[in-house]
N, C-alpha and C positions, 0 to 999 in steps of 0.2 A: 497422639497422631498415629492413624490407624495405616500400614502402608499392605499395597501388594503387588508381588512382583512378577514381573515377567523376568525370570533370570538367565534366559538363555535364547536372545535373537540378533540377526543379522541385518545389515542396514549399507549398501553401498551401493556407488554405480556403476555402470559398463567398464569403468577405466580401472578400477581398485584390482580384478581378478586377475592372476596371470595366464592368459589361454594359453601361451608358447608352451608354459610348463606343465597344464595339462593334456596340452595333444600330446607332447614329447615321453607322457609317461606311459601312453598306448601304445607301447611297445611291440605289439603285436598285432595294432588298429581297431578294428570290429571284434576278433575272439577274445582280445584282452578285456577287452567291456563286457561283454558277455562271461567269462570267466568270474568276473570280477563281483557278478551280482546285480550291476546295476540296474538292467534291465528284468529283474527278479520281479513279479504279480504282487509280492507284499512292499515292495519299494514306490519306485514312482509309476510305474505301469500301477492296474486296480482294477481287481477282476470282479468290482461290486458292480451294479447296474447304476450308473448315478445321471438319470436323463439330463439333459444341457449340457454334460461334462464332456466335454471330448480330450486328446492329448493336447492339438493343437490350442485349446481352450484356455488349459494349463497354463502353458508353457507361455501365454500370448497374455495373461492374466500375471503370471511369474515375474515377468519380464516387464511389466507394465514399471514397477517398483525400481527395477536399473536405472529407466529411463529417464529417470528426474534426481533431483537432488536428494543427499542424505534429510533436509531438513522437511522438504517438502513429503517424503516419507512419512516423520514422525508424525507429521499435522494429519496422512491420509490414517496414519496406524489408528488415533485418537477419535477422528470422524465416523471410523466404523465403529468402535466399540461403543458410540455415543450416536447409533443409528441413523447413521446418513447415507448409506445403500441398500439399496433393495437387490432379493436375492434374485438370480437368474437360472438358480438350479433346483430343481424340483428336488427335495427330499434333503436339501442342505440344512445341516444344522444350525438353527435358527434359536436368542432367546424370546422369550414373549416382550419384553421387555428390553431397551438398549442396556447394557451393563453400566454407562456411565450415565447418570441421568440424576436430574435435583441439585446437580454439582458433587458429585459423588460417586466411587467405582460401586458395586452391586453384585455382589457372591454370595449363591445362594442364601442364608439368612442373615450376613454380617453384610456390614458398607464400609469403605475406604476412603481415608482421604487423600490420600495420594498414592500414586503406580508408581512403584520404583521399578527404570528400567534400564536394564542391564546390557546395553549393545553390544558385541563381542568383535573387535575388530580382526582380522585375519592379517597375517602377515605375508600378503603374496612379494615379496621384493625375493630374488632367486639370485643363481650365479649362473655366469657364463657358461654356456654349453655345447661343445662340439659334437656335431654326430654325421659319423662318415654320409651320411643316408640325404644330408641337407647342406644347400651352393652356401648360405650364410648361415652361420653361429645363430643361434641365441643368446642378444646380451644378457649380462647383470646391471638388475634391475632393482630399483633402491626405492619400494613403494609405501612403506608405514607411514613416515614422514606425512605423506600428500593425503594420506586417507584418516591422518588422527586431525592434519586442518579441515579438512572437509568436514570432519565428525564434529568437530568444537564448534564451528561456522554452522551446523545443524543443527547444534542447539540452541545457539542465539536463533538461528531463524524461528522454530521452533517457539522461542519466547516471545518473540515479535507477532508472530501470528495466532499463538492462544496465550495471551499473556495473564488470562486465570485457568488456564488447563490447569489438568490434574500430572502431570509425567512431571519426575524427578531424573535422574540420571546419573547412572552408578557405572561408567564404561569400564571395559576389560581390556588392556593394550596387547594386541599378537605381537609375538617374540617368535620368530623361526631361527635358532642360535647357530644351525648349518652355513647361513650366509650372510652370518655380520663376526666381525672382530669383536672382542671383548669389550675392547675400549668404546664402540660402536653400543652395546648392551645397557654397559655400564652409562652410558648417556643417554638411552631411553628410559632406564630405571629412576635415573633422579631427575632426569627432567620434568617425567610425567604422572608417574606414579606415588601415591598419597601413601605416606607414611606415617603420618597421626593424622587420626580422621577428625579429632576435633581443632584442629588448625591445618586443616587441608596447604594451604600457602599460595593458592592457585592451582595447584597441580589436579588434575580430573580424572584420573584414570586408577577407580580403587582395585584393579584385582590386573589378572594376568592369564592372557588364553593362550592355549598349547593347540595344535594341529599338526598329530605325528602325519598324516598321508602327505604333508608338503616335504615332509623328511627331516623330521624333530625324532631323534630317538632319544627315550627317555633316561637310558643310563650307558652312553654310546663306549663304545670298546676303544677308541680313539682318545687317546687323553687328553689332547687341545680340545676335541669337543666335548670331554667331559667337563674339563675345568669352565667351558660357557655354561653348562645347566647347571654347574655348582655354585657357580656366581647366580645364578637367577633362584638356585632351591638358599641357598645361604640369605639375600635377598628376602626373601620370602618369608622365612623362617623366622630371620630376626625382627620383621616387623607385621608378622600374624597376616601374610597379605591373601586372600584367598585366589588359586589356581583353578583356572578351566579348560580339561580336556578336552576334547572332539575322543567320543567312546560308540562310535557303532562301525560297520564292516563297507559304509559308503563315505558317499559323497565327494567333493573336489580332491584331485590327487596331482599332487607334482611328481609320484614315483609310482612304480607299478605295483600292482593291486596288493601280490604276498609280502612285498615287503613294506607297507602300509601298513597291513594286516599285523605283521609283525610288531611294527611299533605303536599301534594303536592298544594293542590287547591291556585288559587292566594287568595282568601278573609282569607285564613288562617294569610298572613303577614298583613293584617290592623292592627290588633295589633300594629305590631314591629314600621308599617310606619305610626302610630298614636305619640309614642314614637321617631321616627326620620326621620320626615318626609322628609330627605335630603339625606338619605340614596340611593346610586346609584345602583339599582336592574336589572338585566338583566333577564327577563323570558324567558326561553328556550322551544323553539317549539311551538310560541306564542300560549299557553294554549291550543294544540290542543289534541282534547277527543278521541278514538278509540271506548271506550267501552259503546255500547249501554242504557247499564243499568243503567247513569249517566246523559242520553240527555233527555229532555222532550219531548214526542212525537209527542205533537203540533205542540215543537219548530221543529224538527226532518220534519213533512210533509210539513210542513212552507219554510222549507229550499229547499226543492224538485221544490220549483215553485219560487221562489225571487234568488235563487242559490247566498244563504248568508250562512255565517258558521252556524253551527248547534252543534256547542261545548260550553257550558254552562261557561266552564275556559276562553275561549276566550274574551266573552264576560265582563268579573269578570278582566279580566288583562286587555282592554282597556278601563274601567273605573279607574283603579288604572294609566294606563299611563297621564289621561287627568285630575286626581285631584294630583297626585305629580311631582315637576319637576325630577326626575332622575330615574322614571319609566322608561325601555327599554321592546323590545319584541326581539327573535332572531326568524331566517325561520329557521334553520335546524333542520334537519328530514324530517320535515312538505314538506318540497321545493322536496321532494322527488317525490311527485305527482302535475304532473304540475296545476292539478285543485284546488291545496291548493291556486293557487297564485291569480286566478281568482277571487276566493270565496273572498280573502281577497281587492282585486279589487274593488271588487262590492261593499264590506263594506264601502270599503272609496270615494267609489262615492255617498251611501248615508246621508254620514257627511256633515252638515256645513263646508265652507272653513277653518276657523281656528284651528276648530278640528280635520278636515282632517292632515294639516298642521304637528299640535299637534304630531300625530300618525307616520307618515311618517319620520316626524323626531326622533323619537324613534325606528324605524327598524333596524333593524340590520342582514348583514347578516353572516351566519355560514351554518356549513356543515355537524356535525354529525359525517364526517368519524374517526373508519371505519363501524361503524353500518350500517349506510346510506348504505354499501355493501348487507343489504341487500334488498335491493329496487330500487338500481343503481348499473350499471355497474362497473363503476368506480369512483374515485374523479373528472375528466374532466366533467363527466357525469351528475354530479351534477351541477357544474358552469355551464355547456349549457344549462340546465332546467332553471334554474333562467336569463341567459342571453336571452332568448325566452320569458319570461314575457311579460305582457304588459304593464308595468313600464317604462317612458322616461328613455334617457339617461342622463339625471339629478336626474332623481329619484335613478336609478340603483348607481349613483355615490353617493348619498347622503348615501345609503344602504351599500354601502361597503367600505366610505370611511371617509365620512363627518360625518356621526352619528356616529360610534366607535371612532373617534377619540377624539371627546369628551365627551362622554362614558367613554372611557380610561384615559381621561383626557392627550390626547399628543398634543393638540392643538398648533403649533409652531408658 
């Protein structure tokens, strides 16, 4: 059984996100977003020429995906890659061919028989919040619970309506440890999380996703909050479970930008991977930086003529892949701009072979959707961008197929 994966995307609706908690962390409203990157030409603004694409188009396209159920998602995720939309953007990455077709996925010269896909739930449930500036509080809000049934009830639907699709389902449950008690942790861990994967017990949820910008530090100073991530690394550790960061310098935030930034950065878990150095870590969006005011500008004009990365995490996460074994990095997002893959190219032409090697065997790829809408047309549009790399078709198979699986730990 040939699998390939998509190991890094998102799936919810309008009710899963906590808005209260990301207005509350624009601290400063409009220059803290701008400060912050977000509105950066290489993020979701796009200073390419892309005719049909407007922001509004985006964002109205993005959002298409909130509007319906987790399940109904999965069925549209499957209908694109298995050509059932036509494009509406002139110069979108398009394959000749649907990816899924014959009853089969289709990369470049290998076929699949099943998509393992790896949905990554977020943990928006927060704590009560006072702020002189607002008449009523922000409650605490207790939201995993309602978005890991909705995810489960997605996949029954999911099986009800392609019941010979190809998607398997490997979910990652968010743990935000800032606003749950122990005993709160400790009952998501065995409630839901799979602990022998060859007698799973019903439990569905094989790995564990981190989202430091909702206010997860990863090795916090506070020692009631250390002892929750020591419960979830201890966890983890004892039963090989693989971990998912959020590793770039955006996206949704419950806390303001630097100190996001702060807890985001890969050198923040030396710590944890000093203490468990076996621990199986996937960085997300291999540590890529948007916001200027984090890159050194050496490094930054350096980059302009070598056309090597110039993201400072980047560089901070493929040291941590090449000093522990179960260091990972994922593309998405990143894969969004085809010149991400170049950059990373060139990187690994400058390596030594074995640490080339090292690197390559730690890729991973994912996809972001449905964020990734907005910087791609579609989900199809994202696989054509990475399948256009300039990665062998060895490599491309090792990225999608070889490296999650043991990652994952489903090596057969």
């Amino acid at each position: 059984m040939q699998y390939f994966f998509d190991q890094h995307f998102h799936v919810m609706n309008i009710a899963h996100p906590n808005l209260l908690s990301f207005f509350s962390s624009l601290e400063s409203g409009i220059p803290d977003l701008i400060t912050s990157g977000a509105l950066s030409p290489s993020y979701i603004l796009t200073n390419k020429n892309r005719k049909g694409s407007t922001l509004l188009n985006r964002v109205t396209n993005t959002l298409t995906t909130f509007e319906q159920s987790i399940g109904k998602t999965f069925v549209l995720m499957e209908d694109d890659l298995s050509g059932f939309f036509p494009s509406h953007e002139d110069g979108a990455a398009r394959p000749l061919l649907p990816y899924i077709r014959n009853g089969k996925m289709h990369m470049r010269s290998r076929t699949y028989d099943r998509l393992a896909m790896c949905p990554l739930l977020m943990d928006f449930s927060s704590n009560e919040q006072r702020n002189e500036t607002l008449y009523y509080p922000t409650p605490k809000e207790q939201k995993i619970l309602a978005y890991v049934q909705d995810t489960l009830e997605g996949f029954a639907y999911y099986e009800t309506q392609h019941p010979q699709g190809l998607f398997s389902f490997y979910p990652f449950l968010g743990i935000n440890p800032p606003v749950h008690s122990k005993a709160f942790i400790t009952q998501l861990l065995e409630t839901y999380v799979v602990k022998n994967r060859t007698n799973p017990k019903g439990k569905r949820f094989y790995g564990i996703k981190f989202y430091p910008p909702l206010g997860y530090e990863p090795w916090p100073t506070d020692e009631r909050e250390r002892e929750k991530v020591l419960l979830i690394y201890a966890f983890c550790n004892a039963y090989d479970i693989p971990i998912m960061t959020h590793c770039d310098d955006q996206g949704f935030r419950g806390i303001p930008a630097k100190e996001a930034w702060k807890y985001t950065a890969p050198a923040s878990y030396k710590p944890v991977l000093e203490r468990f150095p076996n621990l199986r870590i996937d960085f997300a969006h291999y540590g890529w930086q948007y916001n200027q005011l984090q890159k050194n500008p050496l490094t930054m004009i350096s980059s302009l003529t070598s056309k090597l990365p110039d993201s400072p995490w980047f560089y901070e996460l493929t040291e941590l892949m090449t000093a522990y074994p179960n260091v990972y990095a994922d593309v998405s997002f990143s894969g969004t701009n085809p010149d991400f893959y170049m950059l990373l190219q060139n990187y690994l032409h400058t390596l030594e072979a074995d640490t080339r090697r090292t690197i390559l065997s730690k890729t991973l790829f994912g996809t972001d959707f449905s964020v990734n809408l907005m910087k791609v047309e579609s989900y199809t549009s994202y696989y054509r961008i990475f399948e256009e790399s300039a990665f062998s078709d060895d490599e491309v198979h090792a990225i999608v197929s070889t490296n999650p699986m043991r990652y994952m730990r489903l090596e057969t």
